[in-house]
C-alpha positions in Angstrom: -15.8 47.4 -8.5 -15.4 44.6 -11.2 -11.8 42.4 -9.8 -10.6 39.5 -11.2 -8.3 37.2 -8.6 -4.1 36.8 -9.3 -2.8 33.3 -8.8 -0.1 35.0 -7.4 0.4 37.8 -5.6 1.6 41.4 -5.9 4.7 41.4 -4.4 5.6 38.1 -6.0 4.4 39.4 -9.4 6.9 42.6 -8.2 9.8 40.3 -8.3 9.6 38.6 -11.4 9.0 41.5 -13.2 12.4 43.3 -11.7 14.2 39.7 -12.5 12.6 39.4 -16.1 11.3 42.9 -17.3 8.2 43.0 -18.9 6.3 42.1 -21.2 5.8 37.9 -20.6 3.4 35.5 -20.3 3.0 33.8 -16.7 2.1 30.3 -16.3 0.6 28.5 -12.7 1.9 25.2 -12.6 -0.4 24.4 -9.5 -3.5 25.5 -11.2 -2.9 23.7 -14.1 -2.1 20.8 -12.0 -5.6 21.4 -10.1 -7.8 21.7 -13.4 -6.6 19.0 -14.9 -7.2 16.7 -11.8 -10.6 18.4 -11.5 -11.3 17.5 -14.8 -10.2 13.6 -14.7 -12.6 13.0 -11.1 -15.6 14.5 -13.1 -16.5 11.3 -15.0 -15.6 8.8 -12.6 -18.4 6.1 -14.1 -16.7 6.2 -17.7 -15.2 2.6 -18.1 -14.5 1.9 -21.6 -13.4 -1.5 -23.5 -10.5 -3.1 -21.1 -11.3 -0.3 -18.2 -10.0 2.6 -20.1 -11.5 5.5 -18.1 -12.4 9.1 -19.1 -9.5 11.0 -20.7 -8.7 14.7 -21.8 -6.4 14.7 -25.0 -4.8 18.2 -23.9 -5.3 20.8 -27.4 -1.7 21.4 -27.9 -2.3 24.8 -30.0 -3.9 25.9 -27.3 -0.3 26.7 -25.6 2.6 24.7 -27.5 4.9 24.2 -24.6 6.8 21.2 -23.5 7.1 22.2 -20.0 3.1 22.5 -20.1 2.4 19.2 -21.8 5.3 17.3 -19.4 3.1 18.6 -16.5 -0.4 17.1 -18.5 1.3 13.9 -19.0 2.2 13.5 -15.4 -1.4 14.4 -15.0 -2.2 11.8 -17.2 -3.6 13.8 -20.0 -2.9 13.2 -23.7 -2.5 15.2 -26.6 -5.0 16.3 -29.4 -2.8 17.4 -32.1 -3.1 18.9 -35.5 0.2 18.7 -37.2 3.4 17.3 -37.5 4.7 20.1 -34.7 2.3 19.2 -32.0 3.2 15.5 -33.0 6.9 16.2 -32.6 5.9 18.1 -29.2 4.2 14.8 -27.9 7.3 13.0 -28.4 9.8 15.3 -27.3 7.4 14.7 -23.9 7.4 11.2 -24.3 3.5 11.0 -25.4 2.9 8.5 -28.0 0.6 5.9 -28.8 -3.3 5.8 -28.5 -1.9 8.9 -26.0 -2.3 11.2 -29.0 -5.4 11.9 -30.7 -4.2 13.4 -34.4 -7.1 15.4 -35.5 -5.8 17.3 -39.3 -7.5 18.3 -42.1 -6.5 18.9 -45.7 -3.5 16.7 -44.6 -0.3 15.7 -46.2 1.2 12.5 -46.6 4.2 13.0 -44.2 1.8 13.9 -40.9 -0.3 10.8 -41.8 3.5 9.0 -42.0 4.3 10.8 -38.6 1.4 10.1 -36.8 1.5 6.2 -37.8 5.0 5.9 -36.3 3.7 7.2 -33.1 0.9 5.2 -32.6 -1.7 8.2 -32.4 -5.2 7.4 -33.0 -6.2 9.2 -37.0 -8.7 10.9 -36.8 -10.3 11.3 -40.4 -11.6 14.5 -41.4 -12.4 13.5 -45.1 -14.3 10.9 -46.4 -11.1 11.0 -49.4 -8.4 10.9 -46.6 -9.4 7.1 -46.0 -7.6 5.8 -49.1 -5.1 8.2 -48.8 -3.9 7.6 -45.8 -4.2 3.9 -46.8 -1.8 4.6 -50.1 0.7 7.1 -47.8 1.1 5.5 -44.7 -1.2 2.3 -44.2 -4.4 1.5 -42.3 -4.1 1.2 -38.5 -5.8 -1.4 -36.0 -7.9 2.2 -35.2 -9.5 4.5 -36.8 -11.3 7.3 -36.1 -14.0 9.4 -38.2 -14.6 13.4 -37.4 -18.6 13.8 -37.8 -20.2 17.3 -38.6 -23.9 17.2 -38.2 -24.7 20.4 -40.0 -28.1 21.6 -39.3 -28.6 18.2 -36.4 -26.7 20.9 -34.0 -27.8 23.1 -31.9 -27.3 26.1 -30.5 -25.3 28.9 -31.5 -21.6 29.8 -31.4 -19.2 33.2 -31.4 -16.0 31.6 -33.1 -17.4 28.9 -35.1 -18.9 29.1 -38.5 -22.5 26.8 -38.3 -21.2 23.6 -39.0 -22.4 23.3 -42.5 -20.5 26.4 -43.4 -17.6 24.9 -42.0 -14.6 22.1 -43.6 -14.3 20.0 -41.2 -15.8 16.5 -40.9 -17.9 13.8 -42.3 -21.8 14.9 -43.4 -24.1 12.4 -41.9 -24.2 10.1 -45.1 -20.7 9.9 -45.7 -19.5 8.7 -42.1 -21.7 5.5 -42.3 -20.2 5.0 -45.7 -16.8 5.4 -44.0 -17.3 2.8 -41.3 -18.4 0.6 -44.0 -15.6 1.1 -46.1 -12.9 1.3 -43.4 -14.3 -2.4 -42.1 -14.0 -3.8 -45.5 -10.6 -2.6 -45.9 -9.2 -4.3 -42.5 -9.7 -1.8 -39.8 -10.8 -3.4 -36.6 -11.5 -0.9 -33.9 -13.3 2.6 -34.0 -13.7 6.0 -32.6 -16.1 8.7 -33.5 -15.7 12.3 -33.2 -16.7 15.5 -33.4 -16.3 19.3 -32.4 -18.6 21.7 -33.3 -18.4 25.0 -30.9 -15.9 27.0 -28.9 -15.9 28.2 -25.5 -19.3 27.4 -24.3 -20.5 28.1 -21.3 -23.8 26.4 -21.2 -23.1 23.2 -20.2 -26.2 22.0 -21.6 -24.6 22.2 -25.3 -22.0 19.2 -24.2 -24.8 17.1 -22.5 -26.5 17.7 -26.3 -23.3 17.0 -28.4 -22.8 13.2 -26.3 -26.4 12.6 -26.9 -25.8 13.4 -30.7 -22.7 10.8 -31.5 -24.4 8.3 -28.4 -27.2 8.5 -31.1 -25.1 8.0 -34.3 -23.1 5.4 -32.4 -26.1 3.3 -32.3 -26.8 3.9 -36.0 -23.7 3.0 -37.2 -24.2 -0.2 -35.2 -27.4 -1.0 -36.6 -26.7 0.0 -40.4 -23.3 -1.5 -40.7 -22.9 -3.6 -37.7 -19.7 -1.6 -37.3 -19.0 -1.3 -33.3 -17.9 1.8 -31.6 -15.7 1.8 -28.8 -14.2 5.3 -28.5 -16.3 8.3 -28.2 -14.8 11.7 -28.3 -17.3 14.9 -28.1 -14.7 17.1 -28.5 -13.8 20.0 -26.4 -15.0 23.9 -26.4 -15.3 24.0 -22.4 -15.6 27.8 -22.0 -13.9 30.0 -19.5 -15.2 33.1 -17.3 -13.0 35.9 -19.3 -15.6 38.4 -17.7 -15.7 39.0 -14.0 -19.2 38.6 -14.1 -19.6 35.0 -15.8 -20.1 31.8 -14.3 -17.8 28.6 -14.9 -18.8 25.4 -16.3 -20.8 23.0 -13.7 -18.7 19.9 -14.6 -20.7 17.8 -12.0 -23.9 18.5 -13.8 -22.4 17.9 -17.2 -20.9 14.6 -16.3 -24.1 13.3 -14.6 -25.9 14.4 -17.5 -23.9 12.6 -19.9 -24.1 9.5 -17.9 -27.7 9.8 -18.1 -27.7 9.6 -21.5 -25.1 7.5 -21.9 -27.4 4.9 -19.6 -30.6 5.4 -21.9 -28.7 5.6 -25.7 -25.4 3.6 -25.2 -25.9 0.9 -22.3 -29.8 0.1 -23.2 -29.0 -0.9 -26.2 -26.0 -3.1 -25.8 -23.8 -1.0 -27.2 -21.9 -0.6 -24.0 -18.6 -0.5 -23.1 -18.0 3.0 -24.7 -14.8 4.7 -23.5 -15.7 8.6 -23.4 -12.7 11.7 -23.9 -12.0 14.8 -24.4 -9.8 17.6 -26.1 -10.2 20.8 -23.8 -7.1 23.0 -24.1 -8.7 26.6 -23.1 -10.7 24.8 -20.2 -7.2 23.7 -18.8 -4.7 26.2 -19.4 -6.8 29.8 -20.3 -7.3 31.0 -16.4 -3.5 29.7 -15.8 -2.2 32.2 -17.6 -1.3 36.0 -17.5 0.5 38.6 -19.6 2.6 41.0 -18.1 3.4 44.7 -19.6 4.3 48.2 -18.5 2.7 50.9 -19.4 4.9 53.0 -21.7 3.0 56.2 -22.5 -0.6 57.3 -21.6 -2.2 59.5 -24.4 -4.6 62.0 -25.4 -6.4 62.0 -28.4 -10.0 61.6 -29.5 -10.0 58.8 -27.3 -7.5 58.6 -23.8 -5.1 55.9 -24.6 -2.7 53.6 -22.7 0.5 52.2 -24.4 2.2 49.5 -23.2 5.6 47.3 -24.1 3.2 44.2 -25.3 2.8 43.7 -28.6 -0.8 41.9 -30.1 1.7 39.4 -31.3 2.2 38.6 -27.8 -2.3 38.4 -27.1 -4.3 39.1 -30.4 -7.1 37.2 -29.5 -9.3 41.1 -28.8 -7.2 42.0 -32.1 -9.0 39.2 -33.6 -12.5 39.3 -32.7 -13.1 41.6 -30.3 -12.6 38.9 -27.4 -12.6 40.1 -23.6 -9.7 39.8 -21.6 -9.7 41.7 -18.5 -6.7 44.0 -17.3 -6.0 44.9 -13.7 -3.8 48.1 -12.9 -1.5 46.2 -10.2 -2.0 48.1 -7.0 -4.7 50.2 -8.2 -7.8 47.4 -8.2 -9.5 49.6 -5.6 -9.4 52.6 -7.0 -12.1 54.3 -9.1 -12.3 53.0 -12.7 -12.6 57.2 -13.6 -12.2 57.0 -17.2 -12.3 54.5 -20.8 -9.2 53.7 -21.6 -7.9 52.2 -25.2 -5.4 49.7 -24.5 -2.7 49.8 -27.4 0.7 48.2 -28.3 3.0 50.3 -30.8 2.4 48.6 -34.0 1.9 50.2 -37.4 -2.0 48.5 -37.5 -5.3 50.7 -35.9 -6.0 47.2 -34.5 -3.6 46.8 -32.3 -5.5 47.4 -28.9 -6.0 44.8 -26.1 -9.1 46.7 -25.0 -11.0 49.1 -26.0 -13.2 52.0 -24.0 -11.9 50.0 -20.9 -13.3 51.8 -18.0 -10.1 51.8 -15.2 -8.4 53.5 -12.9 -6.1 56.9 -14.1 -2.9 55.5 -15.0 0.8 56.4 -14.8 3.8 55.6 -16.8 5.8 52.3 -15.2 2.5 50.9 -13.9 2.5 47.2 -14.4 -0.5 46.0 -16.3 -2.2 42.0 -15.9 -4.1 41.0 -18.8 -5.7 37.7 -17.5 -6.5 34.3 -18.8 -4.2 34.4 -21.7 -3.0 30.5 -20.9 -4.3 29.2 -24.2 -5.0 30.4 -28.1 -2.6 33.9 -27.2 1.2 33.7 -27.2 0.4 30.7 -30.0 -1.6 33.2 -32.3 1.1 35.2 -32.3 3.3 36.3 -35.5 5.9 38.6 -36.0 4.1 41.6 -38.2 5.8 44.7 -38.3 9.1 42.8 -37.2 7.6 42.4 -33.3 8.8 39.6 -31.2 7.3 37.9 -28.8 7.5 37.8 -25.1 8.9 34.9 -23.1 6.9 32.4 -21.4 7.5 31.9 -17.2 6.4 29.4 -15.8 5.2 29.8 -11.5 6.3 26.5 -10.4 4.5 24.7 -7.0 7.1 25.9 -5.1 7.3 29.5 -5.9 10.2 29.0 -8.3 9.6 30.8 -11.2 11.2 29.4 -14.6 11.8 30.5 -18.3 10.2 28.3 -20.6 10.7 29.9 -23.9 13.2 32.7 -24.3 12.4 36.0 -26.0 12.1 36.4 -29.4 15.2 38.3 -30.7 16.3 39.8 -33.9 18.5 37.1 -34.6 15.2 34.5 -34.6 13.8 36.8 -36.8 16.7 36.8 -39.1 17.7 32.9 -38.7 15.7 32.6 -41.8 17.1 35.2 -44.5 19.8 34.3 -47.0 20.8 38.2 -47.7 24.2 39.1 -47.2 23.6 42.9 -45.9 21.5 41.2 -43.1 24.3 39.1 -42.3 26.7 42.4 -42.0 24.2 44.4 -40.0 24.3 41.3 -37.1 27.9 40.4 -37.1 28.3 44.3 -36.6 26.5 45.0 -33.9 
């Protein structure tokens, strides 16, 4: 029998659903907590110009929370953002400075304006962003330059385009000219980034991607004399969505890393290097849970089960065809007898959660889990076929349980229309 753990359990998950309803998203504050913890201790050896140790810059689209990133910060996470949004998240949780790492591409003036009046560290995706930024918002102290090695990667990857394929980051002749052209201009300090792959599992493609930019870093030294003190090799630690995969050995990863870091960083003088990271999945995806009820169970050409989530609230399976499992609550032991489609009740074939699911028989009112949904699922979401999305609950330490974002309503949906019969049809209700 294939069984994936609750955080919490049945009787607990009992009560919030007859306090809330269903369908929402549940967050574990303690597991979060943990992870992020168990993250930090990995890399105890990284020391990096004026002792600045290892850091994870939390992906804030990963969940887009302010409860969530005021636990990171007191976790002492930062933020890797992508727009002005996250960047006005990280403020309204008092994370600003070299706290923020602004990663954008194809960006406009006003988040380069944004970001500069927090602090953040730019990230430049483009080697044309450089005197753009400079026209729009002025150079900074630091600067950081987004690298895509194109066919220098390895390995392959499920979500990702190969990285030549993709738009983001500098080819390998245009980041040296960047450097260059970024020291002549003023800049003093330096990062180097990249991220090429999503929720990997083999920890040996992380171990691969330092050695990569330790590499580079020493070429940028040696061509343009241009000294690298931040390295960032992005984030893509994968989760266990199946029952049946193994986590990430972070040990073996770290020690690994420092290997190299030893041979291709510290050899050559190039040391200190502070090293970071922008794992938002890793942190929150196995903290999270969506609730629903199944609403109707139905025979066709296939046997179906219909619940009250919609794939606005988890379209990630919608999407690509990516595993979440589902536990019947109560029923884990019983034989998985049949596949089951698992369906929400919009007007789009696609709108399953699973499909040819083997589980147990079901019954209408039975409370469906759908687990790891703590990162890339409520914030997917959309509103298509007028659906709104679920709230978000947070499990506090203490086995409080709080309401972090409210549920989507008709009137959210209708905030933004200027039509005058809309307006009759909510001041009549």
């Amino acid at each position: 029998m294939v069984v994936k753990t609750l955080f919490t359990s049945a009787e607990k998950l009992d009560e919030i659903v007859q306090e809330f309803g269903t369908p929402f998203h549940l967050y574990d504050e303690r597991g979060i907590r943990e992870t992020a913890r168990r993250l930090h201790a990995a890399f105890p050896w990284v020391k990096g110009p004026d002792g600045k140790g290892f850091m994870n810059y939390f992906a804030v689209k990963a969940l887009p929370n302010p409860h969530i990133l005021d636990i990171l910060r007191e976790e002492g996470m930062g933020t890797d953002c992508s727009s002005d949004t996250e960047l006005l998240l990280s403020k309204a949780t008092n994370i600003t400075g070299e706290r923020i790492m602004f990663t954008s591409n194809n960006t406009p003036a006003e988040e380069f304006k944004l970001a500069r009046s927090l602090g953040a560290i730019i990230n430049i995706d483009d080697l044309m962003h450089l005197p753009f930024l400079e026209e729009h918002a002025g150079l900074p102290d630091i600067l950081c330059f987004r690298y895509n090695p194109g066919p220098l990667a390895e390995g392959d990857n499920t979500i990702f385009d190969p990285p030549e394929e993709t738009k983001y980051g500098h080819r390998h002749d245009q980041i040296l000219e960047a450097y260059q052209t970024a020291r002549d201009k003023g800049v003093r300090r330096f990062g180097l980034h990249t991220m090429i792959g999503s929720n990997k599992l083999n920890p040996n493609y992380f171990v691969r991607t330092a050695g990569l930019l330790f590499d580079l870093v020493g070429e940028v030294a040696e061509k343009t004399g241009v000294p690298i003190e931040l390295v960032n090799i992005g984030g893509g630690i994968g989760i266990p969505y199946q029952p049946d995969q193994e986590a990430v050995d972070l040990d073996y990863v770290s020690r690994s890393i420092q290997q190299a870091y030893e041979e291709k960083i510290k050899a050559r003088g190039l040391a200190p290097l502070q090293l970071v990271m922008e794992n938002g999945r890793y942190v929150t995806g196995p903290q999270g849970i969506l609730v629903t009820q199944v609403r109707h169970i139905m025979q066709k050409y296939k046997d179906f089960i219909g619940v009250d989530a919609s794939i606005e609230d988890m379209k990630r399976h919608a999407l690509y065809g990516a595993y979440h499992h589902i536990t019947i609550l109560g029923r884990e032991s019983e034989p998985q007898e049949k596949l089951y489609t698992v369906v929400d009740s919009l007007c789009e074939n696609n709108g399953r959660f699973a499909t040819d699911r083997p589980l147990p028989t079901p019954t209408r009112g039975d409370i469906l889990v759908v687990h790891d949904t703590g990162a890339h699922c409520y914030a997917m979401g959309g509103n298509y076929n007028g659906k709104r999305r679920s709230s978000e609950l947070l499990l506090r330490e203490n086995g409080d349980v709080t309401q972090i974002r409210k549920p989507e309503t008709i009137d959210h949906l209708f905030a933004t229309l200027h039509h005058a019969g809309v307006r009759c049809v909510l001041d009549s209700r």
